[in-house]
N, C-alpha and C positions, 0 to 999 in steps of 0.2 A: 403692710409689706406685701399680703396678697397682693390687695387692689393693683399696688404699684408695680409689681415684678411679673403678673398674670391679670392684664383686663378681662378676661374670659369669667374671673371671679364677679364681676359686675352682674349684678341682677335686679329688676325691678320690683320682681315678689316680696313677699316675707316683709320682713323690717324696713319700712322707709324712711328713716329717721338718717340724717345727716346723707342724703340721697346728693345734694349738690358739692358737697366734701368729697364724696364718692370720687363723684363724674370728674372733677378737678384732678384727683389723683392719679385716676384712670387714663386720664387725655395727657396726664405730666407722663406716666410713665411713656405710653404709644408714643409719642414727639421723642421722648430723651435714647429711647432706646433705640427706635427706627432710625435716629438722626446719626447716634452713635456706627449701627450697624455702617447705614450708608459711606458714615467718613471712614468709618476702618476701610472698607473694599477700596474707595479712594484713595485713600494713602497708601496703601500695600499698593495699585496699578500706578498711582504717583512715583511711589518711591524705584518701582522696577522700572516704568520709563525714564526717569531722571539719570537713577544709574548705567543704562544702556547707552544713553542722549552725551554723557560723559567721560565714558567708557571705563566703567567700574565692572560691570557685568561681566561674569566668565561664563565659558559655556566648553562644552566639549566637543572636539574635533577630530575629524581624523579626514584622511587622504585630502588635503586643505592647502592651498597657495602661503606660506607666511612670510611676511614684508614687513623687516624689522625696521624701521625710521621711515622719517616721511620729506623727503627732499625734495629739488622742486623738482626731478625728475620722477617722480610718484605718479602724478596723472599721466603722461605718458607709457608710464609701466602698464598701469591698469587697462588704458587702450589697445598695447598692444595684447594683454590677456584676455579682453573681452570680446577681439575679434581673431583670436585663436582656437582652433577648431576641437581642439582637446581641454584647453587650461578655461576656456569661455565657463565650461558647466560644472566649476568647481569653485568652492567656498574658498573666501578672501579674506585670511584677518591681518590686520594692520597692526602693530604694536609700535608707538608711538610714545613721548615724551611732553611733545606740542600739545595743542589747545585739542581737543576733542572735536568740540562742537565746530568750531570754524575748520578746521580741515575737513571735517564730513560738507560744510558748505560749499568747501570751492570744491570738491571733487563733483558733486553735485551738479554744480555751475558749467563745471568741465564734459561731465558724460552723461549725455539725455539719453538716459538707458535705466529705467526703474529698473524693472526685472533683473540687469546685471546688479545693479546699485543694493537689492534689496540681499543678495549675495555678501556684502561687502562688512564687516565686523569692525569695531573699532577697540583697541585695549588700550587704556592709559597704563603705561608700564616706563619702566626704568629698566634698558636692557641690562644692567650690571648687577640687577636683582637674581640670582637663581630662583627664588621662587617664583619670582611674576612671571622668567623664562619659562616654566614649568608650566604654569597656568595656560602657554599656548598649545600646549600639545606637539611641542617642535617635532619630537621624536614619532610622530603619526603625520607628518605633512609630507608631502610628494614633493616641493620644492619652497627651498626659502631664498629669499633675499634679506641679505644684513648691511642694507646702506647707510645709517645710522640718520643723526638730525642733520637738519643745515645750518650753517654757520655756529658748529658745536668747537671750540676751542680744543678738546681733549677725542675730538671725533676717533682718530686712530686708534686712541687706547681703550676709548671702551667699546667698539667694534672687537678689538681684541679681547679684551676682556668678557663680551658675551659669546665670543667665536669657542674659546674655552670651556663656556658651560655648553652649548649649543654641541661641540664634543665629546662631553661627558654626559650629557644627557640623551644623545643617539647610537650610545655602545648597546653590543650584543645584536642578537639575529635580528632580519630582517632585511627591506629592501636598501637600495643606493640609497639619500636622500641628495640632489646636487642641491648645493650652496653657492651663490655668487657672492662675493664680500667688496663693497669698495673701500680703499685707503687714499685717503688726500697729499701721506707725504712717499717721498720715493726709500726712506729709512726705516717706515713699519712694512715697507713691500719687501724690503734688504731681509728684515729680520723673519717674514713666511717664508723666503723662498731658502733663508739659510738654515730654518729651526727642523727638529725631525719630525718626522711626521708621524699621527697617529695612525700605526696599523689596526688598532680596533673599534675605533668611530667606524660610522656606517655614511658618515657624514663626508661626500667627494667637494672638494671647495676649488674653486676657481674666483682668482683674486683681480680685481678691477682696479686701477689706477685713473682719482680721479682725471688728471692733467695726460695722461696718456690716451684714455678716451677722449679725451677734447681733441687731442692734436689729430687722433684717427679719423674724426669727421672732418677737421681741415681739411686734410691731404689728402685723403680718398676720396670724399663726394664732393669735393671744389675741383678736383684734375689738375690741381697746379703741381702736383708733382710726376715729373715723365716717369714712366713706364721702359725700362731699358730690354730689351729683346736681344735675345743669347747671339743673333748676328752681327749686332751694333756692339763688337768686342774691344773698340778704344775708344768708347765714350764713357763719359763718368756724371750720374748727376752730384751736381754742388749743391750743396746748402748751406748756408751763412745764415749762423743766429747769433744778432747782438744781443747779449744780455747772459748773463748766467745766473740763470735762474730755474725755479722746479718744471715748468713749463718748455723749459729750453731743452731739458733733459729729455722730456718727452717727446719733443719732435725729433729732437737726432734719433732717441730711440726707434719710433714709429718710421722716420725715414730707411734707417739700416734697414727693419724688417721688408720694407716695402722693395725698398731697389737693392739692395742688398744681398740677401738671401733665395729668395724663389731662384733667381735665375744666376747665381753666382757663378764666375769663372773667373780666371787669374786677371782678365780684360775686362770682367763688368762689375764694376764697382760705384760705391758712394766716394762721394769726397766733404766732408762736413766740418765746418769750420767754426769754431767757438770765438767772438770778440767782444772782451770785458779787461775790466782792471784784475791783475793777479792771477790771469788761465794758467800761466805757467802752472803754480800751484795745485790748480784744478785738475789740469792734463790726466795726470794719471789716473787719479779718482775715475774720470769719465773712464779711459782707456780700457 
């Protein structure tokens, strides 16, 4: 058990009788132990890069960007943060449901930017978890985003459902934190803008419509909708959407705002027409 646990006990002096038993035991132990040592230090850096690479690893954060879902407007998030003069030099965690390792690749693919990239944290989490919420440190982040997954069926409700923890977990002192949320249908936007509100989150939310933002980048960076000016007082822009549908909604909506309101007078108005099976019914709804 010496020989084997301490080669150091190996000596040539004294007694040399079963000297090549010795050497044997001597050289099993140096091999079994050395080899041992080396695989543990292996497996221990194995198992923390593995866990990082999949996004099991937690880590603690504070004054940090968090970006709750990974849709496909994600890389373009990132771009506009990494050429932002403030949010560029600040830590990025992702908290995600998707595949770990392939979203770290196409973001990759997307932004030849080590340095920003090496910023960038991945969580495999379940937003409807309170504790994996917890795990991000929401309540220490300077801004979050709660876009949820893409092509997620119940997308609204657990957006809402982490929007609740993401509330309860940023009461008491400290700074604003803003929150962008988006919602896909215009019924869980019905129910933020009608529910009350919390006065002790520290948590300011501003809610995104996804069909409303689409219709915004139509009609504002294509120019196909005129611009009515407070002197043009008996012209009216039209709009005719066939279809009644969530998207239809959105552009009447985005239109009103647009030509509607900034320059309203009793003479400058929208005029927007719904054509579908059954608007009667609808009418009011919209109205």
């Amino acid at each position: 058990l010496a020989l084997f646990l301490d080669p150091g006990n190996y000596s040539g002096h004294g007694d040399h009788s079963h000297d090549g038993l010795k050497i044997v035991i001597v050289l099993l132990g140096v091999f079994l132990f050395s080899a041992l040592l080396v695989s543990v230090f292996t497996n221990i850096i194995g198992n923390i890069a593995g866990a990082y690479e999949k996004g099991s690893k937690r880590y603690k954060f504070n004054d940090h960007i968090l970006i709750i879902g990974s849709r496909r407007v994600l890389p373009h998030m990132l771009e506009t943060i990494r050429n932002h003069k403030v949010l560029s030099g600040k830590d990025v965690l992702i908290a995600t449901m998707s595949d770990v390792p392939k979203l770290r690749s196409d973001i990759r693919s997307t932004i030849p930017d080590n340095a920003f990239l090496r910023r960038i944290t991945y969580y495999h989490a379940d937003m409807i978890s309170l504790s994996l919420i917890e795990e991000t440190c929401a309540d220490k982040a300077c801004l979050i985003y709660l876009t949820g997954e893409e092509d997620d069926p119940d997308h609204d409700s657990r957006n809402l459902q982490c929007l609740n923890y993401l509330r309860e977990l940023c009461k008491g002192e400290g700074p604003v934190i803003p929150c962008y949320m988006t919602l896909d249908t215009h019924s869980a936007l019905d129910v933020i803008q009608y529910k009350k509100k919390d006065t002790e989150t520290r948590l300011s939310l501003d809610v995104v419509n996804t069909n409303d933002y689409l219709a915004e980048q139509a009609l504002v960076h294509t120019g196909v909708l005129p611009a009515l000016k407070a002197e043009e007082k008996h012209r009216r822009a039209r709009v005719v959407i066939a279809g009644n549908s969530s998207i239809g909604r959105s552009i009447a909506k985005v239109a009103a705002q647009l030509c509607h309101y900034p320059n309203f007078s009793s003479d400058t108005r929208t005029q927007i027409t719904f054509i579908d099976n059954k608007m009667k019914e609808q009418m009011d709804y919209y109205v």
